[in-house]
C-alpha positions as CSV (number, residue, x, y, z in Angstrom):
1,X,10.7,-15.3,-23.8
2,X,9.4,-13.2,-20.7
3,X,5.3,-13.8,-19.9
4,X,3.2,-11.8,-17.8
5,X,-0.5,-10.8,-17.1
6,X,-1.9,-8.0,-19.9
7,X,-5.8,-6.8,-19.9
8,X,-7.7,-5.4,-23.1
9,X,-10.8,-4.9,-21.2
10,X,-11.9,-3.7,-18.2
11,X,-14.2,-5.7,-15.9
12,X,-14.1,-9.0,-12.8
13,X,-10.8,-11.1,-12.3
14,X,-11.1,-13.0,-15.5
15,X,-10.0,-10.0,-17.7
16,X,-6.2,-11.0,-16.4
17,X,-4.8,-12.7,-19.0
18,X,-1.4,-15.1,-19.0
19,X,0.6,-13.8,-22.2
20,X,4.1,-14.2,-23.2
21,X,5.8,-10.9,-23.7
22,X,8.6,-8.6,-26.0
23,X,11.1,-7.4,-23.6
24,X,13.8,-6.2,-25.7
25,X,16.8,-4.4,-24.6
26,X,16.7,-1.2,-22.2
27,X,17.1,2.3,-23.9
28,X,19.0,5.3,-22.8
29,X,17.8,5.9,-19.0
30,X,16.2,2.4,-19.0
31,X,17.5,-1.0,-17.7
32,X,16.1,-4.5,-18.1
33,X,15.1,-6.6,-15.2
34,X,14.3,-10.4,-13.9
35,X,11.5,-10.4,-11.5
36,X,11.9,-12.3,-8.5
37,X,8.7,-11.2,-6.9
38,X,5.4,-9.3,-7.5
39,X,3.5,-7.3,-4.9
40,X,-0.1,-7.6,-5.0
41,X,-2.0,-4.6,-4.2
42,X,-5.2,-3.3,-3.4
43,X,-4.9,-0.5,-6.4
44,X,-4.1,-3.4,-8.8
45,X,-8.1,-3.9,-9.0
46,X,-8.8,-0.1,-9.7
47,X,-6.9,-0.1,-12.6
48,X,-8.9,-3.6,-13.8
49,X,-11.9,-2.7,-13.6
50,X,-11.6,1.1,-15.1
51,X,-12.2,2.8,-11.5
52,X,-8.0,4.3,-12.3
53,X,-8.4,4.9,-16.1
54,X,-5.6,3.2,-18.2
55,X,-5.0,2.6,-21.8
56,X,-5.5,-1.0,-23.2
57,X,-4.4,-3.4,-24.0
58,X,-2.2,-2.7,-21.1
59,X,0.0,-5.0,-18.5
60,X,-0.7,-5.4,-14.6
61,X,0.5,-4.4,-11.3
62,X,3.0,-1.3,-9.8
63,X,5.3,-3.3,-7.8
64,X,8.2,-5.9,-7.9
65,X,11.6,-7.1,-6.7
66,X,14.0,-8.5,-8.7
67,X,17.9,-7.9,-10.2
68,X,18.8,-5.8,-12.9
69,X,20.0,-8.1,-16.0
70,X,20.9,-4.8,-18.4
71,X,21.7,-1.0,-18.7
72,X,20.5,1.3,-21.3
73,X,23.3,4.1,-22.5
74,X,22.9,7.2,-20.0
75,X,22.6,5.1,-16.6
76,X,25.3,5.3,-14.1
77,X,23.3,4.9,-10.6
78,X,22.9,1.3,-11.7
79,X,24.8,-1.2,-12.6
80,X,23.8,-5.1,-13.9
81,X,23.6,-7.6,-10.9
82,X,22.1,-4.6,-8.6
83,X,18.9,-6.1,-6.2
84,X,16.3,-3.3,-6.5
85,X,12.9,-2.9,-5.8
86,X,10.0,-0.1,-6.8
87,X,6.6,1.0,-6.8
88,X,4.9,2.9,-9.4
89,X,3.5,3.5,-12.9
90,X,3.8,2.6,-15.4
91,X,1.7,-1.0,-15.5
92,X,3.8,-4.0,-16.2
93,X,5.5,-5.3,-13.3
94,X,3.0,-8.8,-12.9
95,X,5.9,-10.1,-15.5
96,X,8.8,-12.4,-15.6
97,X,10.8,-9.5,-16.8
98,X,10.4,-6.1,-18.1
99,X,12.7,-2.9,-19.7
100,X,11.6,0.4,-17.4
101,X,12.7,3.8,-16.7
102,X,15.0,3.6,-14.0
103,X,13.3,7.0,-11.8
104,X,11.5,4.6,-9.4
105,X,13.7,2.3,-8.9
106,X,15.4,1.7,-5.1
107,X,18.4,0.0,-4.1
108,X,17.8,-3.1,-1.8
109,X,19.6,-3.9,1.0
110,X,20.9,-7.5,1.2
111,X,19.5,-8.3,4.7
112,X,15.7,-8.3,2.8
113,X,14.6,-10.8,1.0
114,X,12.9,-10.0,-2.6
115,X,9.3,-11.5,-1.4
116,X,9.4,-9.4,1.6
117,X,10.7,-6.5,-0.6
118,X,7.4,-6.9,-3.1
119,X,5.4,-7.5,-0.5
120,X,6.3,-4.3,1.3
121,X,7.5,-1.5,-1.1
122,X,4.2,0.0,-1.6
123,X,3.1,-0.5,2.0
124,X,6.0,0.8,3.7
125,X,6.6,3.6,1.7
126,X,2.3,4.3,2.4
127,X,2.7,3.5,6.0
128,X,6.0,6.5,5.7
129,X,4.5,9.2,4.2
130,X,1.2,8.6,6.2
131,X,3.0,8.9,9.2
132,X,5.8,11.0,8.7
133,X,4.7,13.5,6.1
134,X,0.6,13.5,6.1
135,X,0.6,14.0,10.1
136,X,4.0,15.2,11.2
137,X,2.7,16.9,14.5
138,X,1.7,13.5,15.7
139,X,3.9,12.3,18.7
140,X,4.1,10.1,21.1
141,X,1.0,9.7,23.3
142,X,-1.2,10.6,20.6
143,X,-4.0,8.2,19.9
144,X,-5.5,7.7,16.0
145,X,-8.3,5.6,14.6
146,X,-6.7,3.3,12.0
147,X,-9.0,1.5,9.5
148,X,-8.6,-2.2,7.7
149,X,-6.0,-2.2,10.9
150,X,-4.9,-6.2,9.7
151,X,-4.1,-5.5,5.9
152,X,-0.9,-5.1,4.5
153,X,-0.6,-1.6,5.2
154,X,-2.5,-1.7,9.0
155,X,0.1,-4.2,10.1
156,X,3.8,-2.3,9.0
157,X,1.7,1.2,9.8
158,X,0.5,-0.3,13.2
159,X,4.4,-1.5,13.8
160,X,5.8,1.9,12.9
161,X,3.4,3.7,15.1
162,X,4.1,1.7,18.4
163,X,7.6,2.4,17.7
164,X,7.0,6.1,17.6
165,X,4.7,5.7,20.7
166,X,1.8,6.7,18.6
167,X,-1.3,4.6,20.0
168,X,-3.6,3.1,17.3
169,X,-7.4,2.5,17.2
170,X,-7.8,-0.1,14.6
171,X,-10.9,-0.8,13.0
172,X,-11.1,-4.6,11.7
173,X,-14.3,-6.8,10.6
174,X,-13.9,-10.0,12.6
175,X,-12.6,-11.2,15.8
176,X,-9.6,-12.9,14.3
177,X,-8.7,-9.8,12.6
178,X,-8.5,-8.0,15.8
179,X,-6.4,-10.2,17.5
180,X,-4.0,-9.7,14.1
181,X,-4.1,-6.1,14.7
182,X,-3.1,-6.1,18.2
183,X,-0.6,-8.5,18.1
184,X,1.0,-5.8,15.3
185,X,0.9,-3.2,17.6
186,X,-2.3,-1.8,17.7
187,X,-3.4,-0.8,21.2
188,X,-7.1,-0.9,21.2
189,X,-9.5,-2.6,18.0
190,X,-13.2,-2.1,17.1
191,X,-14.8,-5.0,15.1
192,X,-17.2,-2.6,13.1
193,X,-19.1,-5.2,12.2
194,X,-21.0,-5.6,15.4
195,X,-19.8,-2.1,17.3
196,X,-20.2,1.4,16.3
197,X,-17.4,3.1,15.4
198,X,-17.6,6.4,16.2
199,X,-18.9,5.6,19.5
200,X,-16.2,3.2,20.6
201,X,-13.6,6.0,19.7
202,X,-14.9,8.8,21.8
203,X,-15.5,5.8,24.3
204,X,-11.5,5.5,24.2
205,X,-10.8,8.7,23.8
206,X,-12.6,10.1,26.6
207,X,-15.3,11.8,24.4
208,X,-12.3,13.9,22.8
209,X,-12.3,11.8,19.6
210,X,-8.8,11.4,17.4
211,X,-7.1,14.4,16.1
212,X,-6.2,12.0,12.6
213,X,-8.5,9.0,11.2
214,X,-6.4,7.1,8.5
215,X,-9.0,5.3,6.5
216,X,-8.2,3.7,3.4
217,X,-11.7,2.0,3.0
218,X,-13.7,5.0,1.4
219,X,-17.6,5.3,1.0
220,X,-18.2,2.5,3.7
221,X,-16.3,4.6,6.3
222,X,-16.6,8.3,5.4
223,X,-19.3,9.7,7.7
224,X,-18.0,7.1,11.3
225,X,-14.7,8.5,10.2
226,X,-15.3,11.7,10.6
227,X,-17.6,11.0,13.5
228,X,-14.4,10.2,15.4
229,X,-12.4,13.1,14.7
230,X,-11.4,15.7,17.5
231,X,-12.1,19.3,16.4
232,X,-10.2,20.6,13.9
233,X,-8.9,16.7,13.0
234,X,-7.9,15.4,10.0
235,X,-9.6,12.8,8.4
236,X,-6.7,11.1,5.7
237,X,-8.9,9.2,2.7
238,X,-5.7,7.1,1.4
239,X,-8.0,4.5,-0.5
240,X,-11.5,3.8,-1.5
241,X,-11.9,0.0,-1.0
242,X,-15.5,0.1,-0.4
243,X,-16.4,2.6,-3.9
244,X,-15.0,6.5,-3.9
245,X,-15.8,9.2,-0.7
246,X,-19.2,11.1,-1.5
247,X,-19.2,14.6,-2.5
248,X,-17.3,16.7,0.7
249,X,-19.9,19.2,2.2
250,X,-17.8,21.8,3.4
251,X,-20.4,23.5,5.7
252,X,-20.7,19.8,7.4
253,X,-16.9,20.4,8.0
254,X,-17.7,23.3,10.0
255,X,-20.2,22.0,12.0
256,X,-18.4,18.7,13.1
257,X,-15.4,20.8,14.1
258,X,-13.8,22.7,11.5
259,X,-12.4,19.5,10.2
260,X,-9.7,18.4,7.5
261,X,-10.4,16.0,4.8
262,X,-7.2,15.1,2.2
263,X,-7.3,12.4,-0.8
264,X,-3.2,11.8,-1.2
265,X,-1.7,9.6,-3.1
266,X,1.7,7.6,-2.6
267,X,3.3,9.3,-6.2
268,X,3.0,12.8,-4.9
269,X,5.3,11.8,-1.8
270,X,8.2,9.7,-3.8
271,X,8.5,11.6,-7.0
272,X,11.2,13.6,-5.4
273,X,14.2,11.3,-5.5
274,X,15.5,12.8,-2.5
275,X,12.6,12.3,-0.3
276,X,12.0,8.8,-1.5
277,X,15.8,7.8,-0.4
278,X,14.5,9.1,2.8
279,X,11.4,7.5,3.7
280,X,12.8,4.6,2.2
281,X,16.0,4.4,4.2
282,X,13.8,4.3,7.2
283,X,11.6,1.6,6.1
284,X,14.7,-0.5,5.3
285,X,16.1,0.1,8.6
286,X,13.1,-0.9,10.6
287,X,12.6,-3.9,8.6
288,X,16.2,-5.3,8.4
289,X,16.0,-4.9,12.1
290,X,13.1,-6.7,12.8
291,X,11.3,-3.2,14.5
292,X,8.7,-3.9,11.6
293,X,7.8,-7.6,10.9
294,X,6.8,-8.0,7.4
295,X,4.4,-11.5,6.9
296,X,3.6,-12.9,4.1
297,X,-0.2,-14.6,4.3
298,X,-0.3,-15.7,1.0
299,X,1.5,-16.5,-1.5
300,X,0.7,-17.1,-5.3
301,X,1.6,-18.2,-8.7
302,X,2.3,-15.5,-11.3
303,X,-0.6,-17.3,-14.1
304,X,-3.2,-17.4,-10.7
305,X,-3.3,-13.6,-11.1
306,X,-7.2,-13.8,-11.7
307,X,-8.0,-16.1,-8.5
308,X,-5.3,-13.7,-6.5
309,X,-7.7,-10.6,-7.3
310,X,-10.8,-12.3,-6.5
311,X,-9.8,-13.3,-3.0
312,X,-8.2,-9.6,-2.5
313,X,-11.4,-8.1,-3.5
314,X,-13.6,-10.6,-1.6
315,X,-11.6,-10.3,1.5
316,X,-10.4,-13.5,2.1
317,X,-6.7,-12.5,2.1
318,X,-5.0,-11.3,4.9
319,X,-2.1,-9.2,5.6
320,X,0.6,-8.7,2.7
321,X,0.3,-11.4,-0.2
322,X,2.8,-11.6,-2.9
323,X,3.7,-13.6,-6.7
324,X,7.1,-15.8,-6.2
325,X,9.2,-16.1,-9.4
326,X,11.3,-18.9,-9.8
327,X,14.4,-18.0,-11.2
């Protein structure tokens, strides 16, 4: 019998409920698969406390890793035995094992591990589209303001940049994330809780300010962030940590430099399976070649799913964190 974490209501950590699970057997276009490991994620909590509306009772979590244990009738790209990983809806991958569609899942290569894989998949592919789709004049050179700079996504982002030659601001709350950030790659940090943002960046910058800011923080960060654009810069909102952007004031857009402001999301950028084999290629390839160093700061149990969230939400976690199966 499979278990995983299921909600029936909305609300704090202790919602997240340990329950054992009917897997069943894969239907046409569908395969059946044993969890190794379970990414944690930031947009986990949205969807547990009602912020990303999903039905209930529902199950938990967007990512894993793990080996395909059976094919449904229909599916020739995969075969039983095959090491894949995804990201994605629909809810259900905090689970020893589950039966899904097989549209998001990716082939893993055998030099990465399936903890580094979960803790990763979601990140890298963000960190890819933010920096080769959202931006694609950036070059090397350029300098951009990068927020939570030592989370999961700062540090492979951060990586990715340097290796581009893209120089990255990064915007961190304490000392010892700084020093985090810059030893991923980051050239320059701002601890925002004692400095002012905006300032420091046209300090940096030579007055010019950033042509992008990359903030996945939200309402905390909105009006510093675009305080620290160039004119005409683009301000990326990729995640609202800190509660939802206000209301956009277009006219305000004007008058700080006929600016940009996007909300994207990760599913608009791998839906098309061609441009997920991609991005995803080049994620692999940094990562099995140690370009991009993916660490692991913590580590839970699948049933601690509850005390996982709190210290996500809190910010005691650092970095990338993952659930280890044993199998």
């Amino acid at each position: 019998m499979a278990k995983g974490i299921r909600f029936h209501e909305t609300g704090g950590p202790e919602v997240l409920r340990w329950e054992e699970l009917e897997v069943g057997e894969p239907g046409p276009g569908e395969i059946r698969i044993r969890h190794h490991a379970v990414g944690l994620n930031f947009a986990d909590t949205y969807f547990r406390t009602g912020y990303y509306p999903a039905p209930l009772p529902n199950g938990m979590g967007v990512e894993a890793a793990g080996v395909i244990e059976a094919v449904g009738a229909g599916v020739t790209d995969f075969a039983v035995g095959d090491r894949v990983t995804y990201t994605g809806s629909p809810l259900g991958a905090y689970s020893t094992a589950r039966v899904m569609d097989t549209v998001a899942l990716i082939k893993l290569p055998d030099n990465i591990d399936f903890d580094t894989a979960a803790a990763m998949t979601m990140r890298g592919l963000t960190s890819a589209y933010l920096l080769r789709r959202i931006a694609p004049g950036l070059k090397a050179g350029d300098t951009v303001l990068l927020h939570a700079a030592a989370g999961g996504v700062g540090q492979i982002f951060s990586q990715w940049a340097r290796e581009l030659g893209i120089n990255v601001i990064g915007s961190v709350s304490t000392d010892e994330k700084a020093e985090i950030a810059r030893a991923h790659g980051c050239t320059h940090t701002i601890v925002y809780t004692r400095e002012d943002v905006a300032s420091r960046v046209r300090e940096i910058t030579n007055g010019v300010g950033v042509p992008v800011v990359f903030d996945s923080i939200g309402e905390r960060t909105y009006e510093q962030s675009l305080d620290s654009l160039a004119r005409r810069g683009l301000l990326v909102c990729f995640g609202t940590a800190s509660g939802p952007i206000p209301p956009i004031d277009a006219l305000q857009l004007a008058i700080k430099g006929s600016l940009f402001v996007t909300r994207p999301a990760l599913a608009d950028y791998i839906v098309d399976p061609a441009e997920r084999a991609e991005l995803a290629a080049e994620l692999f390839d940094l990562v099995g070649s140690g370009r991009i160093k993916v660490e692991i700061n913590q580590r839970y149990s699948l049933e601690d799913a509850a005390h996982a969230h709190a210290e996500l939400e809190t910010g005691r976690s650092v970095g990338s964190s993952v659930f280890s199966l044993e199998n």
